[in-house]
Steps between C-alpha positions, in 0.01 A plus 500: 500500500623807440558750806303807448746695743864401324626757238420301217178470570469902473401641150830611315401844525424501892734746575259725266208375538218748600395256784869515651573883404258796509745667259378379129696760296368544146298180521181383488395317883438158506230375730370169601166434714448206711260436748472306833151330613444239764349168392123460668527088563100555464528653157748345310355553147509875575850496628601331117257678329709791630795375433423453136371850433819648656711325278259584189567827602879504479538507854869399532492327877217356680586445915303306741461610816691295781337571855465165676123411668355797333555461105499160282804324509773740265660191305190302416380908375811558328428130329197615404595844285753272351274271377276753357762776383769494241680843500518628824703421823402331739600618897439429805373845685731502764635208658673533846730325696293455770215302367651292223804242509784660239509119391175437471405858313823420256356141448124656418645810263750247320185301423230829397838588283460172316081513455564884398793392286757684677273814563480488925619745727558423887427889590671509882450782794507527867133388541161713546196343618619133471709552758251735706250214474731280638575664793856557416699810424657583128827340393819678584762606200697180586214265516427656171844417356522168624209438344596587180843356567335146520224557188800551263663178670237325391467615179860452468544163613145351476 
């Protein structure tokens, strides 16, 4: 799978790019829209229905939201727009350290990355209201890192 945070996953022009610089010279801006919507486990056909409109309409990254006992489960989601999208990304929308394994989340992205052939994103922060439903507080820098650190063993290594 190929790591979405490594420099050759980043567009040749990154160092350019609108997204990365505010300063765009003489050229035209180049924007991409994505979205992020949580998968209703009692309205599945909606959630792909969605899914399949976004991508119709050039959307260019579709994330699932990943907030443990409140929201569908983000993998079996992100499964989902892959199965029923062919352009966009796919992302989860935001994993954290605190509620997910890194194993286990680089296990379930390596496999979305195959179904989506190779168009999954593991989208990673300190954590929101997973955590706060969970009782626990956000992840710290260095939980964040480690995190990471393990993910890209994974992918690595397999």
């Amino acid at each position: 799978m190929n790591d979405p945070t490594s420099q050759e996953a980043r567009p040749a022009d990154a160092d350019t790019d609108p997204i990365s610089s505010h300063d765009t010279g003489s050229r035209p801006m180049t924007v991409q829209l994505g979205m992020g919507f949580a998968l209703d486990i009692g309205a599945p056909e909606t959630f792909c229905a969605t899914a399949r409109a976004a991508d119709r309409a050039g959307l260019s990254m579709l994330g699932v939201g990943d907030s443990p006992a409140w929201l569908g489960d983000v993998y079996v989601g992100m499964s989902l727009i892959a199965q029923n999208t062919s352009n966009c990304r796919v992302m989860s929308w935001v994993t954290n350290p605190r509620t997910r394994h890194p194993v286990v989340a680089a296990a379930a992205v390596t496999t979305v990355d195959a179904i989506s052939g190779g168009r999954a994103v593991l989208g990673l922060g300190s954590g929101e209201t997973g955590v706060h439903n969970l009782g626990v507080k956000r992840a710290t820098l260095a939980q964040l890192e480690d995190f990471i650190g393990t993910v890209r063993t994974v992918w690595d290594t397999g």
